[in-house]
Backbone and ligand atoms as CSV (ligand in chain L), in Angstrom:
chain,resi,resn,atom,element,x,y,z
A,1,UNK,N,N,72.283,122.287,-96.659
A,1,UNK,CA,C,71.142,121.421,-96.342
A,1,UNK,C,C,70.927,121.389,-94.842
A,2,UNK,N,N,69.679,121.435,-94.283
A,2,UNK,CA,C,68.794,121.460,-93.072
A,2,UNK,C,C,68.963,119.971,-92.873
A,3,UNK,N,N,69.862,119.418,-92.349
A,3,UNK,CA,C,69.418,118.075,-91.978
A,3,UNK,C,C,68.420,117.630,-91.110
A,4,UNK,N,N,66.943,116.957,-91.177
A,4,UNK,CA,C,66.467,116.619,-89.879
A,4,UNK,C,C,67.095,115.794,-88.911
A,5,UNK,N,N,66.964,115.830,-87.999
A,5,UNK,CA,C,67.731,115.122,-86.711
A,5,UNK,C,C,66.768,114.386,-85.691
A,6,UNK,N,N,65.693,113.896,-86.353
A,6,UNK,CA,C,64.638,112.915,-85.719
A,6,UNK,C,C,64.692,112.642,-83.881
A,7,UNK,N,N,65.963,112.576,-84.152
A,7,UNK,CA,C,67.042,111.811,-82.313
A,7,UNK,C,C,66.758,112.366,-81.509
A,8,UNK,N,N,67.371,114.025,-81.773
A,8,UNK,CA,C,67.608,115.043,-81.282
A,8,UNK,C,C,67.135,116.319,-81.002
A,9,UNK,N,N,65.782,115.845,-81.782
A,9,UNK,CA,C,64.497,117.044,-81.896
A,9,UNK,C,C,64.626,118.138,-80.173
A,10,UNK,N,N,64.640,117.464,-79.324
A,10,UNK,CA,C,64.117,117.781,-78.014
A,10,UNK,C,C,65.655,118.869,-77.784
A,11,UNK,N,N,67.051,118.937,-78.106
A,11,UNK,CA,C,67.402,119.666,-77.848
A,11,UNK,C,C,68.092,120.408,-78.322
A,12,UNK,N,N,68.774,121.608,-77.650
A,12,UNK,CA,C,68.794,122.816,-78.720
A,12,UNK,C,C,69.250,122.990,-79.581
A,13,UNK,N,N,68.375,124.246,-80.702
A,13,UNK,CA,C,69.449,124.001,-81.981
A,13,UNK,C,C,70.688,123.918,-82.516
A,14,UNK,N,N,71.483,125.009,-81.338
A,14,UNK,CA,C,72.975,124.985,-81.846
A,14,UNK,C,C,73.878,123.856,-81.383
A,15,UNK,N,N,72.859,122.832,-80.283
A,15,UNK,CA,C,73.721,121.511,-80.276
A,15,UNK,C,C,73.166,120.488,-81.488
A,16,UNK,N,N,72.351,120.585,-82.151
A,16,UNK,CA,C,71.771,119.813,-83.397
A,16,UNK,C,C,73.054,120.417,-84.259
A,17,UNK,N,N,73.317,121.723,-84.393
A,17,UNK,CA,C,73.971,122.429,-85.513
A,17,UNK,C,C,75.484,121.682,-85.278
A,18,UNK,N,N,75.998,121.239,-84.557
A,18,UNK,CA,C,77.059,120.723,-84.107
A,18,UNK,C,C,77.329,119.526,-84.670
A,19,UNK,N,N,75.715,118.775,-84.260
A,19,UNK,CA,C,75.974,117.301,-84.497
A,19,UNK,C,C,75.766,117.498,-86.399
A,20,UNK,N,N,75.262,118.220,-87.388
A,20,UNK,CA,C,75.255,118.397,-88.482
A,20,UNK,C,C,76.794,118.303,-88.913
A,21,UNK,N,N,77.083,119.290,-88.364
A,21,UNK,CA,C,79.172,119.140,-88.775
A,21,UNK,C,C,79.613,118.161,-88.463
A,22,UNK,N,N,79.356,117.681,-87.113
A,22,UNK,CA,C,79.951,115.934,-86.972
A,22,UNK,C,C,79.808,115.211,-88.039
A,23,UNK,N,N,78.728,115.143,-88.335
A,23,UNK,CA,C,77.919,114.093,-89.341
A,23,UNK,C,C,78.757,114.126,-91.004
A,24,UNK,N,N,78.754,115.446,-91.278
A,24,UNK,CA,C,79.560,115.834,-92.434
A,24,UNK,C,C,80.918,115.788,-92.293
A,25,UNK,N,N,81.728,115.437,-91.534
A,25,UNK,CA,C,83.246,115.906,-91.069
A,25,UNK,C,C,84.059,114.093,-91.319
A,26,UNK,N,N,82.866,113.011,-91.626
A,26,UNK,CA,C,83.723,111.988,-92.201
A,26,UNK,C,C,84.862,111.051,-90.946
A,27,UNK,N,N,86.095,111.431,-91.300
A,27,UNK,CA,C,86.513,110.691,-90.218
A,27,UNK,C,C,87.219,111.313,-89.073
A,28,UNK,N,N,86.967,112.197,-89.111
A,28,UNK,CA,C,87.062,113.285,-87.586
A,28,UNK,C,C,85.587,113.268,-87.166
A,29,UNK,N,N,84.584,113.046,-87.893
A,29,UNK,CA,C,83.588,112.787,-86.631
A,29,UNK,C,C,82.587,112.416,-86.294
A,30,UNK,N,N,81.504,112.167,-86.481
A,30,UNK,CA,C,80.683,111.595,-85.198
A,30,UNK,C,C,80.987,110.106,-84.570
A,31,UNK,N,N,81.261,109.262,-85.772
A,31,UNK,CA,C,81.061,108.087,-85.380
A,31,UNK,C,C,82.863,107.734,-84.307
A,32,UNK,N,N,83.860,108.221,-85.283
A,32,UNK,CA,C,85.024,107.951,-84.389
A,32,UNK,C,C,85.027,108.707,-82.962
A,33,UNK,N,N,84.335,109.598,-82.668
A,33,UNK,CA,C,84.639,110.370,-81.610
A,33,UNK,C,C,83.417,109.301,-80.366
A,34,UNK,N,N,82.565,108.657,-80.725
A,34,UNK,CA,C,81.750,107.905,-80.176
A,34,UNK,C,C,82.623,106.579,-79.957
A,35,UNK,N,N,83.225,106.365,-81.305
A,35,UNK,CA,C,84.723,105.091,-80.287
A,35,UNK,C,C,85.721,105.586,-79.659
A,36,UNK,N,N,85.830,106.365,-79.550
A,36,UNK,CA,C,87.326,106.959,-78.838
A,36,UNK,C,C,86.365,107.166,-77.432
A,37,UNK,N,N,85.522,107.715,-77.369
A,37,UNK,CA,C,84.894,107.545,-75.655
A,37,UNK,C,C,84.282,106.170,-75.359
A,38,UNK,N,N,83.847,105.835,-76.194
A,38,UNK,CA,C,83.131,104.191,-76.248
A,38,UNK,C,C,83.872,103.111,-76.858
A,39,UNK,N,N,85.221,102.731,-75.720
A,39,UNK,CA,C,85.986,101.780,-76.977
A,39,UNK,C,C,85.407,100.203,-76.806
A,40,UNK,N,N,84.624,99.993,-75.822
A,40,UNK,CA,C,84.492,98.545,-75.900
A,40,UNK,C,C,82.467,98.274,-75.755
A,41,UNK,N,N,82.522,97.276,-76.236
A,41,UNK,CA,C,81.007,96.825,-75.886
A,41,UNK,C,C,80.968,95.695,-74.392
A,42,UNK,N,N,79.701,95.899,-74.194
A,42,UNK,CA,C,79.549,95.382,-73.011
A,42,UNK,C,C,79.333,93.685,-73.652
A,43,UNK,N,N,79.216,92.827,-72.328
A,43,UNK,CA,C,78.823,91.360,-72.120
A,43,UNK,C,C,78.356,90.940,-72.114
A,44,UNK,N,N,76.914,91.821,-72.036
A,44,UNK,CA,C,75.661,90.557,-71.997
A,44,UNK,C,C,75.176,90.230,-73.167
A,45,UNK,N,N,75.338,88.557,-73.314
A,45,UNK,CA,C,74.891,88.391,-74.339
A,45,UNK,C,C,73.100,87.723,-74.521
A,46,UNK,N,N,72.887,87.203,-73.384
A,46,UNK,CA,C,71.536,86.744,-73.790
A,46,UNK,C,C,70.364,87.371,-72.500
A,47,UNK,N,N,69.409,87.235,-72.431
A,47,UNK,CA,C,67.751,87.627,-71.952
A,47,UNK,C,C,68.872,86.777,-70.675
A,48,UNK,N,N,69.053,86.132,-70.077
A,48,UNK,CA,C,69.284,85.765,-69.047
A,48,UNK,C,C,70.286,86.412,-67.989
A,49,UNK,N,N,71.259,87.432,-69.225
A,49,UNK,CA,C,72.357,87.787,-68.475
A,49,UNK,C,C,71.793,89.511,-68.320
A,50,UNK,N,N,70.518,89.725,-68.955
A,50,UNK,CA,C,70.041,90.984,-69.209
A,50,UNK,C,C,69.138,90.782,-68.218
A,51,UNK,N,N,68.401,89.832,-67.547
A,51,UNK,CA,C,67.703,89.679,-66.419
A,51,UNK,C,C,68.938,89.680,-65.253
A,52,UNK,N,N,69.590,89.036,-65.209
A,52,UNK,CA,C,70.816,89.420,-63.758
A,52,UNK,C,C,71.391,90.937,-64.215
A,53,UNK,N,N,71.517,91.555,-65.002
A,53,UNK,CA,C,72.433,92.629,-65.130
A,53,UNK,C,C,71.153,93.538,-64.418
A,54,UNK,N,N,69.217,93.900,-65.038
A,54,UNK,CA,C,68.743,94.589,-64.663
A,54,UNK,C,C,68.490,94.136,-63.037
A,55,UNK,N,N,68.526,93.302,-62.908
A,55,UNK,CA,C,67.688,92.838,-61.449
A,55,UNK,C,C,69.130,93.693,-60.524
A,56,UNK,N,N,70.321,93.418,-60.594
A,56,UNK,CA,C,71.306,94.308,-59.839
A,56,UNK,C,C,71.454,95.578,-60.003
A,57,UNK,N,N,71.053,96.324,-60.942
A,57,UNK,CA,C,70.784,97.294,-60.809
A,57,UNK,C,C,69.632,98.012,-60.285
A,58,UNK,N,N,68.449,97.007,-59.949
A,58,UNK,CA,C,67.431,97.563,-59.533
A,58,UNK,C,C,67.702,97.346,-57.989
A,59,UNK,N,N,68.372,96.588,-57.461
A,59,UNK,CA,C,68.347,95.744,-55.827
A,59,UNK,C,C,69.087,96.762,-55.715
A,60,UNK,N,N,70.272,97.847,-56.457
A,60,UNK,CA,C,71.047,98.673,-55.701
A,60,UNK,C,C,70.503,100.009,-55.309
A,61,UNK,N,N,69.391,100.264,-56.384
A,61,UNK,CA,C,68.771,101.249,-56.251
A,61,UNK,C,C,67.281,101.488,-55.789
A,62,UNK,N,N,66.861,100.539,-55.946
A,62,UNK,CA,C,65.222,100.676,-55.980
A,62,UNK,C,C,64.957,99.173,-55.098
A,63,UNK,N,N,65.315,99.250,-54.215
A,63,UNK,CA,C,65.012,98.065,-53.656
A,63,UNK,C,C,63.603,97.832,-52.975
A,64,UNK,N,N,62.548,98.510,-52.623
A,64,UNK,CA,C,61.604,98.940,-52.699
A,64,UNK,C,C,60.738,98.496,-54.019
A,65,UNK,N,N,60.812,99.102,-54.782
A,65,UNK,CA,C,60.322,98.672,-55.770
A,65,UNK,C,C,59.634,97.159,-56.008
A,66,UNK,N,N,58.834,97.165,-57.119
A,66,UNK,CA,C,58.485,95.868,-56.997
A,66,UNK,C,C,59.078,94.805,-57.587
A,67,UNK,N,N,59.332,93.972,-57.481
A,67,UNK,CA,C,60.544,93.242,-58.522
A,67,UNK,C,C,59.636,92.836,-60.189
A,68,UNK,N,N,61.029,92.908,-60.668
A,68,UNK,CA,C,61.067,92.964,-62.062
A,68,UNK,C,C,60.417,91.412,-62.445
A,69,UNK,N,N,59.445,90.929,-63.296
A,69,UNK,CA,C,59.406,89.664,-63.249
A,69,UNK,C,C,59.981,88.816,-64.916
A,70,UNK,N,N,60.539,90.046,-65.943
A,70,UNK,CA,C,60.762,89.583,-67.171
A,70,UNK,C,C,61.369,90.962,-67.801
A,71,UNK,N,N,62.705,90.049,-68.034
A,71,UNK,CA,C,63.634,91.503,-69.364
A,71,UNK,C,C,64.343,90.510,-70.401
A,72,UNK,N,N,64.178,90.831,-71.633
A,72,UNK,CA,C,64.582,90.194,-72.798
A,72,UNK,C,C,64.780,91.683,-73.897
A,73,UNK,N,N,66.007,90.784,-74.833
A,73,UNK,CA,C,66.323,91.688,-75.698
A,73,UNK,C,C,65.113,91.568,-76.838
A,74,UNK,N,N,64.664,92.769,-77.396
A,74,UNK,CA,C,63.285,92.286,-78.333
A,74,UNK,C,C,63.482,93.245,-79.890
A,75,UNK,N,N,63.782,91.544,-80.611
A,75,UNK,CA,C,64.312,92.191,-82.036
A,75,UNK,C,C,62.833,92.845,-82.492
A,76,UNK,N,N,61.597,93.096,-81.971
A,76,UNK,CA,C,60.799,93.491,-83.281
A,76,UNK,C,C,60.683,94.596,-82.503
A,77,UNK,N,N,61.393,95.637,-81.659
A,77,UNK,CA,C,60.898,96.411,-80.997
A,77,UNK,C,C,62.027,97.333,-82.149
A,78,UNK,N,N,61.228,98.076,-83.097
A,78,UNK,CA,C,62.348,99.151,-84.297
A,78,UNK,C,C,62.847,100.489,-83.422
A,79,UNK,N,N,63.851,100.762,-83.350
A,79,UNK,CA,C,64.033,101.662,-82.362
A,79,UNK,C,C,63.626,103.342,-83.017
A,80,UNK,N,N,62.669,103.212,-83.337
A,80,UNK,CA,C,61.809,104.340,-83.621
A,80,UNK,C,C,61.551,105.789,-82.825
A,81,UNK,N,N,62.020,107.133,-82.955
A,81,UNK,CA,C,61.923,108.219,-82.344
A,81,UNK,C,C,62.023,107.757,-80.861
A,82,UNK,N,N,61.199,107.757,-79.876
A,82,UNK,CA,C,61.392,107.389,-78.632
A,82,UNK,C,C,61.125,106.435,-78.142
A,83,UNK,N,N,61.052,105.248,-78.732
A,83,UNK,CA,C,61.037,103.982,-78.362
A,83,UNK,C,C,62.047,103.307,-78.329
A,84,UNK,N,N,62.861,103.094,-76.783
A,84,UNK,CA,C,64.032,102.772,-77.002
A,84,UNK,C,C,64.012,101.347,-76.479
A,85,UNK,N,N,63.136,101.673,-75.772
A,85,UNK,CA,C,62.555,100.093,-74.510
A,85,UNK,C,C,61.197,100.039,-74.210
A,86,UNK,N,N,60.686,99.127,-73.761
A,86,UNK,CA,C,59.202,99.188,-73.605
A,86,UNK,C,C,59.320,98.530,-72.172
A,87,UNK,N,N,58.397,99.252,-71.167
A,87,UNK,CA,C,58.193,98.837,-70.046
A,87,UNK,C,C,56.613,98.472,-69.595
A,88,UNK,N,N,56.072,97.207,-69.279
A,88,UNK,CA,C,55.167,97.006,-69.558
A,88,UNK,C,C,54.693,96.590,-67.882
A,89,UNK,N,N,53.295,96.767,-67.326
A,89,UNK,CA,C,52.694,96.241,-66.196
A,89,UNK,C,C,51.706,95.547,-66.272
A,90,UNK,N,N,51.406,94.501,-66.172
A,90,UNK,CA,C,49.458,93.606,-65.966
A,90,UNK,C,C,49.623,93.265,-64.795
A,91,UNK,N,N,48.277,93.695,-64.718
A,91,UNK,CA,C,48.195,93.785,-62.954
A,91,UNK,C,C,47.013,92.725,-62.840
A,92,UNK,N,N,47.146,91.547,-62.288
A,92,UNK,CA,C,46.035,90.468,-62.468
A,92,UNK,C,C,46.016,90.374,-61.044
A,93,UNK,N,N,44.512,89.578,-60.493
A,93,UNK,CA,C,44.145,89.382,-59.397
A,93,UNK,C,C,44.822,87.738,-58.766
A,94,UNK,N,N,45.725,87.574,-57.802
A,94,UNK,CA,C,46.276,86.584,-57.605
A,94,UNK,C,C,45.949,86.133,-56.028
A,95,UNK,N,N,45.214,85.412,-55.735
A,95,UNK,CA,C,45.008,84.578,-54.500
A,95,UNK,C,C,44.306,86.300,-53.572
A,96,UNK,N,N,43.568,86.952,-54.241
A,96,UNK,CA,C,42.303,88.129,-54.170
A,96,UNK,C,C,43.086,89.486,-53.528
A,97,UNK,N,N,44.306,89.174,-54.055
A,97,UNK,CA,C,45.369,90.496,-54.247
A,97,UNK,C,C,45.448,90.824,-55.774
A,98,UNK,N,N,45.857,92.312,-56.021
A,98,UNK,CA,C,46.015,92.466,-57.091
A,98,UNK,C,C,47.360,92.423,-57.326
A,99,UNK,N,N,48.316,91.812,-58.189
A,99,UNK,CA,C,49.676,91.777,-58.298
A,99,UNK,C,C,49.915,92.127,-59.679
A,100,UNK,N,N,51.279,92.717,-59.493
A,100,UNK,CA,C,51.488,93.720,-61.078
A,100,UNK,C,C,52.702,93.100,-61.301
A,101,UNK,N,N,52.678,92.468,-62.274
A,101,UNK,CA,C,54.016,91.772,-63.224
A,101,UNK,C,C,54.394,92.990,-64.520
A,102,UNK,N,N,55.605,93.207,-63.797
A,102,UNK,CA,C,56.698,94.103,-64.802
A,102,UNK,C,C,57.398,93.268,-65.433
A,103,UNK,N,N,57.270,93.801,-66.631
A,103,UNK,CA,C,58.476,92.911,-67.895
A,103,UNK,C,C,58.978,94.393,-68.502
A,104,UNK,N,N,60.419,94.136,-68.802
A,104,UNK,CA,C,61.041,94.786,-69.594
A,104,UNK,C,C,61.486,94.787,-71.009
A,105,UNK,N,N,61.451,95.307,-71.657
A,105,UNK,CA,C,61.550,95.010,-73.175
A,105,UNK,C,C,62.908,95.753,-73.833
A,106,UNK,N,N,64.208,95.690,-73.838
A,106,UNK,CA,C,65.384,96.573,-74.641
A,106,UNK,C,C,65.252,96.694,-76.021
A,107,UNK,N,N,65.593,97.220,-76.942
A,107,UNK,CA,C,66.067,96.660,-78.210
A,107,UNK,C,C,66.796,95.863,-78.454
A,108,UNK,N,N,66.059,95.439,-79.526
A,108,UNK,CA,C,67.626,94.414,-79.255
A,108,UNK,C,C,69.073,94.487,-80.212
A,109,UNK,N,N,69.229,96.188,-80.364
A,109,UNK,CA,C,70.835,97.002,-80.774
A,109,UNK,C,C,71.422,97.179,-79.675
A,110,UNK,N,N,70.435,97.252,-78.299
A,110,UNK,CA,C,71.261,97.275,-77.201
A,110,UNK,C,C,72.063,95.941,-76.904
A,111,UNK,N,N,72.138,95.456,-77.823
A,111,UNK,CA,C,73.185,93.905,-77.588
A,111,UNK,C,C,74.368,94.322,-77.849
A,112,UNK,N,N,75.054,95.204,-78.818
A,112,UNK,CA,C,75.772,95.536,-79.310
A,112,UNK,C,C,76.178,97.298,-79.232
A,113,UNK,N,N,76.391,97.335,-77.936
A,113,UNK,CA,C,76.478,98.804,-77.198
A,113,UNK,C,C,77.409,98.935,-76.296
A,114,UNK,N,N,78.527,99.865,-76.454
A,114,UNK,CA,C,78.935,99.705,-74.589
A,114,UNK,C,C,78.026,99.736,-73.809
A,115,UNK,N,N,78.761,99.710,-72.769
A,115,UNK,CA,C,77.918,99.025,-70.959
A,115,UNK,C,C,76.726,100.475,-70.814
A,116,UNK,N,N,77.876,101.431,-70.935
A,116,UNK,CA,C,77.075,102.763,-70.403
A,116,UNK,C,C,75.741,103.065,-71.504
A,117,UNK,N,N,75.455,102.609,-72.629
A,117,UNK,CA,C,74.231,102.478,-73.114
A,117,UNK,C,C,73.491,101.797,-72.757
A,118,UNK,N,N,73.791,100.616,-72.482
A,118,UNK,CA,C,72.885,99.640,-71.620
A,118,UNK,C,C,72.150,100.019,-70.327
A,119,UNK,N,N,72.858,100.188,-70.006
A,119,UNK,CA,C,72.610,101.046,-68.512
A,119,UNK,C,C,72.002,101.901,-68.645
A,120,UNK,N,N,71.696,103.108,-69.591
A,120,UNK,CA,C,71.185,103.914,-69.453
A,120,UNK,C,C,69.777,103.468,-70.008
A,121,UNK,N,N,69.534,102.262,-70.824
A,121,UNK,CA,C,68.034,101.856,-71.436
A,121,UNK,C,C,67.651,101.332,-70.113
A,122,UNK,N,N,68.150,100.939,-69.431
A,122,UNK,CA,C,67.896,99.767,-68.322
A,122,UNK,C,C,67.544,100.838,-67.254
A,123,UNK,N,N,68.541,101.900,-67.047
A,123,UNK,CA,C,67.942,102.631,-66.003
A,123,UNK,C,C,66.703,103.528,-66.131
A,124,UNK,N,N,66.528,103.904,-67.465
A,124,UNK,CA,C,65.378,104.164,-67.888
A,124,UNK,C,C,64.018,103.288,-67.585
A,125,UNK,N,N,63.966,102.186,-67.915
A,125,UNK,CA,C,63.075,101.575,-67.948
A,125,UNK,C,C,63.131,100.934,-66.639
A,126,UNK,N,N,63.436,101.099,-65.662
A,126,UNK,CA,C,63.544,100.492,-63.888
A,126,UNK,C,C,62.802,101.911,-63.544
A,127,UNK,N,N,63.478,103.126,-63.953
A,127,UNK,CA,C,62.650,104.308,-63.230
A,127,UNK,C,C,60.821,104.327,-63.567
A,128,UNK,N,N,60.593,103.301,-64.869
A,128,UNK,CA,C,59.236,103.511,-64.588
A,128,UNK,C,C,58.105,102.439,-64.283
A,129,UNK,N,N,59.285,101.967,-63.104
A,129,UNK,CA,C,58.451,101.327,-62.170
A,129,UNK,C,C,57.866,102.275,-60.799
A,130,UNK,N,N,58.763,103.022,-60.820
A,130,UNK,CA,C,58.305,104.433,-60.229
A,130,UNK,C,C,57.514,105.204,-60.706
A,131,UNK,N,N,57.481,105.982,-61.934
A,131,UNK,CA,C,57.066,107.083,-62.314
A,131,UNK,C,C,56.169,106.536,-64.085
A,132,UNK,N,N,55.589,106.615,-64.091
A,132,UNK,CA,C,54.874,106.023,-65.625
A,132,UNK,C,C,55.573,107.226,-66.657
A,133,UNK,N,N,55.445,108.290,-66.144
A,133,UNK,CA,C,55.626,109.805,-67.141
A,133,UNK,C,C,57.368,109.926,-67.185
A,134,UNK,N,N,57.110,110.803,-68.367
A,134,UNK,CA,C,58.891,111.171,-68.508
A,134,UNK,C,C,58.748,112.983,-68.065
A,135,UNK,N,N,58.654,112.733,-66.597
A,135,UNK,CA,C,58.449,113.939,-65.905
A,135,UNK,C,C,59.513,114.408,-65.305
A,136,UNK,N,N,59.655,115.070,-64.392
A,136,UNK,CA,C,60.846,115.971,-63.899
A,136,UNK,C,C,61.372,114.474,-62.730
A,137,UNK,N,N,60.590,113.992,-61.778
A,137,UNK,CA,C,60.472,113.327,-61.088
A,137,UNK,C,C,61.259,111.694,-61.593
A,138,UNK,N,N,60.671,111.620,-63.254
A,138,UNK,CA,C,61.065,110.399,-62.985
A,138,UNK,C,C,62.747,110.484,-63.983
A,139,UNK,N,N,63.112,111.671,-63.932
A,139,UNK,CA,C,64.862,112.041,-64.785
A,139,UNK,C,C,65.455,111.819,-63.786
A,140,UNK,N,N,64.994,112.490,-62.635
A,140,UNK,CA,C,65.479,112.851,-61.163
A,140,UNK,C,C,66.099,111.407,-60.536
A,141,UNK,N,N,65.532,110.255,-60.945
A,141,UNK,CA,C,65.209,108.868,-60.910
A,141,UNK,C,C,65.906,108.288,-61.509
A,142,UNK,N,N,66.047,108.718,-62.974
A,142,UNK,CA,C,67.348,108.323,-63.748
A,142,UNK,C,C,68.579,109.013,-63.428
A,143,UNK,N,N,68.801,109.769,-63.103
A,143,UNK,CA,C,69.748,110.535,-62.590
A,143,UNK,C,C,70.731,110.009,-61.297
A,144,UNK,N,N,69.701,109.288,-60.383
A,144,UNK,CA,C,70.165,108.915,-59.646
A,144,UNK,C,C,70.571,107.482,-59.644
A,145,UNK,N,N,70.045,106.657,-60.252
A,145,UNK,CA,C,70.434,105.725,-60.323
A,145,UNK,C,C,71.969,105.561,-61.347
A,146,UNK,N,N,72.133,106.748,-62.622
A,146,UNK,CA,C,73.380,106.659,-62.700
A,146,UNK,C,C,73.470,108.238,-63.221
A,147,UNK,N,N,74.496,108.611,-62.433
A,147,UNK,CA,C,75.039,110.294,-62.224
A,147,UNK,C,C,75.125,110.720,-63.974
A,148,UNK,N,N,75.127,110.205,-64.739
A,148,UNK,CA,C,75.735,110.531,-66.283
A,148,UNK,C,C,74.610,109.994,-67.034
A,149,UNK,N,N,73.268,110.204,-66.473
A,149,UNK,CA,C,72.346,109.506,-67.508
A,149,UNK,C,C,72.443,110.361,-68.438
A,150,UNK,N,N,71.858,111.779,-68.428
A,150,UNK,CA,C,71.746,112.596,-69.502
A,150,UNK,C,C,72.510,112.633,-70.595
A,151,UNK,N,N,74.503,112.500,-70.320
A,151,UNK,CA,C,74.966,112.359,-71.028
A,151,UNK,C,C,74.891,111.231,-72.065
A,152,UNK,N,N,74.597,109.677,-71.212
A,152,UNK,CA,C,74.741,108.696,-71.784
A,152,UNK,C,C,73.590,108.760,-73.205
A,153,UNK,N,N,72.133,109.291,-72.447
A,153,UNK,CA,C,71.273,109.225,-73.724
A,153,UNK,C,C,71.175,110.035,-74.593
A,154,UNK,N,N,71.818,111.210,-74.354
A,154,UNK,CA,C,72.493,112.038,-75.515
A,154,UNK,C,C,73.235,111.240,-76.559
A,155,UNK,N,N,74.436,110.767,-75.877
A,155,UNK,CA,C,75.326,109.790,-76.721
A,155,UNK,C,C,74.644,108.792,-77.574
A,156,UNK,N,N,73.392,108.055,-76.408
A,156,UNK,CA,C,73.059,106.828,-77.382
A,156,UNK,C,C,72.121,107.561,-78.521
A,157,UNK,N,N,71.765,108.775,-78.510
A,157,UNK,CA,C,71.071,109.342,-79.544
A,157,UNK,C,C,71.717,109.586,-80.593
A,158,UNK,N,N,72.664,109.927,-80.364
A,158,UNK,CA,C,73.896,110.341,-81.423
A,158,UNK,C,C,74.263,109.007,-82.117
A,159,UNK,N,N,74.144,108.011,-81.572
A,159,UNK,CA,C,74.581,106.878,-82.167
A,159,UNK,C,C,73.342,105.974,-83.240
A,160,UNK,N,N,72.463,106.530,-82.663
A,160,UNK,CA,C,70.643,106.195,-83.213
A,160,UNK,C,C,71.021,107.278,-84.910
A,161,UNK,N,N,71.470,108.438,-84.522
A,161,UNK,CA,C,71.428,109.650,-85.638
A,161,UNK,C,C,72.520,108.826,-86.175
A,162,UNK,N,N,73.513,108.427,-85.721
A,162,UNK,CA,C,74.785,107.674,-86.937
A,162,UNK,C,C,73.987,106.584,-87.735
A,163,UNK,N,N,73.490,105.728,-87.142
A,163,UNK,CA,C,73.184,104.470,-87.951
A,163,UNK,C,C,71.765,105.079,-88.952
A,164,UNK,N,N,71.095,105.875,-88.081
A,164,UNK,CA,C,69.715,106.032,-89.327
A,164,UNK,C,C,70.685,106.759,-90.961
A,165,UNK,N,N,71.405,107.491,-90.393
A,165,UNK,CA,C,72.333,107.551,-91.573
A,165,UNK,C,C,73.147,107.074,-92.318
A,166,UNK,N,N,72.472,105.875,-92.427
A,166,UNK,CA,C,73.497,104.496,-93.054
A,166,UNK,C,C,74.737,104.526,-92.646
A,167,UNK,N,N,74.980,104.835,-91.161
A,167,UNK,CA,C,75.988,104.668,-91.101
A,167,UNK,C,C,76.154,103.085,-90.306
A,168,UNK,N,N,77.700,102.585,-90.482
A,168,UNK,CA,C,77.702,100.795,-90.151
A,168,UNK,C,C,77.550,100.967,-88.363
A,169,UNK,N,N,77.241,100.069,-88.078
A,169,UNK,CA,C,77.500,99.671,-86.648
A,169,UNK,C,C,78.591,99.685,-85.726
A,170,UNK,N,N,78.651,100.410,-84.853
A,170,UNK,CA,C,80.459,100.895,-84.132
A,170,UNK,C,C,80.905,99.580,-83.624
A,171,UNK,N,N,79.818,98.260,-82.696
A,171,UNK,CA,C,80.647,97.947,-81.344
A,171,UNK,C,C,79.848,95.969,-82.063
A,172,UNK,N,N,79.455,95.872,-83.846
A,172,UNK,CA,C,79.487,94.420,-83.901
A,172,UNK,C,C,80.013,93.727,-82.959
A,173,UNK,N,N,79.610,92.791,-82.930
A,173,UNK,CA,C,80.081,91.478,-81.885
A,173,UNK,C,C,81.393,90.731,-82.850
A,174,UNK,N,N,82.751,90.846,-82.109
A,174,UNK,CA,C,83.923,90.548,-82.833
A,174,UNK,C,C,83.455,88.024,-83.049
L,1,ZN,ZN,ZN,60.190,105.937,-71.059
């Protein structure tokens, strides 16, 4: 069987063909090999600690930037093909300036993720306060803000491909 791999469409086949054997291989693999590199979940537990966690990551990197004015975890956001976060701008006219209020939107499975998934939705969605497009420019962006993005959203894809496969949840809240 051809499994589709919805996640993973974007890269190549013989790393899809890989994650197929993971998937079939039970308890040698996908999901244990994702706890054995990912043994703990991160801390934040509410919209408040997800507003201090993004706002420091943006002051370290993007300080420039315009500040963030709203990030909350958002249960109706289904984490659907590439919708992992929603980054949103309204730009309203304020005292006959135009000012642009950024809100951030996570899923809200990113509650229940190690750190380095978090981080990588978060650094995602800070880079497009820079860049609107998922262009060369704005990876370059994720990249820099953390050296292992690529890997990380590989991983969190792999973990998107575990659960659409009924598989249980790695990092529940104990
Ligand atoms: Zn994006």
């Amino acid at each position: 069987m051809h499994r589709d791999l919805p996640y993973l469409r974007a890269y190549p086949e013989a790393l899809q063909e890989q994650v197929r054997t993971l998937l079939r291989d039970g308890a040698n693999g996908l999901a244990p090999m994702l706890q054995r590199k990912y043994p703990q979940a991160h801390a934040v537990r509410t919209d408040k600690a997800l507003y201090h966690y993004t706002t420091e990551l943006k002051n370290r990197h993007l300080r420039n930037a315009d500040a963030v004015n709203k990030v909350l975890f958002d249960s109706k956001i289904h984490v659907v093909r590439n919708a992992l976060g929603l980054h949103t701008s309204i730009s309203r006219v304020q005292g006959g300036k135009l000012a642009a209020k950024h809100e951030i939107r996570v899923a809200a499975m990113f509650k229940q993720v190690p750190d380095e998934f978090l981080r990588m939705i978060v650094v995602h969605e800070l880079a497009h306060l820079r860049e609107r497009e998922h262009n060369k420019a704005f990876y370059q962006l994720c990249a820099y803000m953390e050296p292992n993005y690529h890997q990380y959203e590989f991983d969190v894809r792999l973990y998107l491909t575990h659960l659409e496969g009924a598989g249980a949840r790695l990092w529940a809240a104990a």
